[in-house]
C-alpha positions as MATLAB code, in Angstrom:
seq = 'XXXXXXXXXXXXXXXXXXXXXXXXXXXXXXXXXXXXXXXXXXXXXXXXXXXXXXXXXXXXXXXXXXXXXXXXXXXXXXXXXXXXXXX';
ca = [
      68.907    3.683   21.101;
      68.731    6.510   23.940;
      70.610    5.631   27.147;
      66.960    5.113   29.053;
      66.505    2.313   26.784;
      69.569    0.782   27.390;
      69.246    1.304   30.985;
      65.566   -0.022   31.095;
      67.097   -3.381   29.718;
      69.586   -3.692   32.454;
      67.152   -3.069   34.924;
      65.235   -6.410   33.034;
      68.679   -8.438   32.802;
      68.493   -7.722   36.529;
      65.502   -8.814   37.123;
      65.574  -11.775   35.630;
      69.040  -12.714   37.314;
      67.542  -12.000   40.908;
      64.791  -14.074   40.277;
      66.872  -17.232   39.759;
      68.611  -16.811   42.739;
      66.944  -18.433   45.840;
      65.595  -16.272   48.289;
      64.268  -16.684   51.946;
      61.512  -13.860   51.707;
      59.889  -14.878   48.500;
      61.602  -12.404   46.668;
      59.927   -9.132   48.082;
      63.164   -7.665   49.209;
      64.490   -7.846   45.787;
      61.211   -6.982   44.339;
      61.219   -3.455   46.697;
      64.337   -2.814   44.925;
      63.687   -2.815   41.296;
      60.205   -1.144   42.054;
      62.500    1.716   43.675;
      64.875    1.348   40.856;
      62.408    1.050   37.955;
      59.802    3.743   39.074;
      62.801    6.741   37.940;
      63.559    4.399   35.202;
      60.472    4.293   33.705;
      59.761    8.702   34.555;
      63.208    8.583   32.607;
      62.111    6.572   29.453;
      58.796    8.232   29.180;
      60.463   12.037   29.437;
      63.056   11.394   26.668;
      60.751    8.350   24.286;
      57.136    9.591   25.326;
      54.069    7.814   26.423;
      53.723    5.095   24.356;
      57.084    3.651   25.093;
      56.679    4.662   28.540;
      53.476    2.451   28.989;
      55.200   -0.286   27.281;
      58.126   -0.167   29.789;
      55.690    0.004   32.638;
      53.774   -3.075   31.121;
      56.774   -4.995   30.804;
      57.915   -4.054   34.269;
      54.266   -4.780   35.428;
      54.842   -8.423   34.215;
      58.094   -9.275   35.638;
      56.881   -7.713   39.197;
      53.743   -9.279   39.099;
      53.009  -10.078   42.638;
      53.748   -7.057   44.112;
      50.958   -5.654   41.120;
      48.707   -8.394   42.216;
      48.430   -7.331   46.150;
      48.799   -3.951   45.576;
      45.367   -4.185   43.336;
      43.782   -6.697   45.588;
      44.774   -4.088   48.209;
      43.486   -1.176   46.316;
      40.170   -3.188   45.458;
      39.567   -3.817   49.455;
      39.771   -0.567   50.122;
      37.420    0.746   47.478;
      34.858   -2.136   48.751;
      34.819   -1.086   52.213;
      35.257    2.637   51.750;
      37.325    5.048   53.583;
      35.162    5.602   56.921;
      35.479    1.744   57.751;
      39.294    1.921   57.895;
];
């Protein structure tokens, strides 16, 4: 197993730790910190596996931070709907 791997899964051993700890912010502070943590991670796994295990890492990491996914497309999806000259 290459050392990505292994450090993918201690990024997700992580993740799963901080979210059982209770949190006065809902979690976002920790959640800023894997996405800054993971987004190398997963650039990492997908130069030395390639794209298909790359996609799976970002699924899986896509599941755990789901919220931040969530407003981030309901975000995205505003902005498409009102277009860029409304602001």
């Amino acid at each position: 197993m290459s050392a990505s791997l292994v450090a993918v899964f201690l990024w997700a051993i992580a993740a799963n730790v901080l979210a059982m700890i209770p949190s006065r912010d809902n979690h976002w502070t920790r959640a800023y910190l894997l996405i800054g943590v993971g987004l190398p991670l997963l650039v990492w796994v997908t130069v030395q596996n390639g794209p298909w295990v790359g996609l799976l890492v970002l699924v899986a990491g896509m599941s755990m931070l789901r919220w931040p996914v969530l407003f981030l497309w309901r975000w995205l999806r505003g902005r498409v709907e009102r277009g860029p000259a409304d602001g």
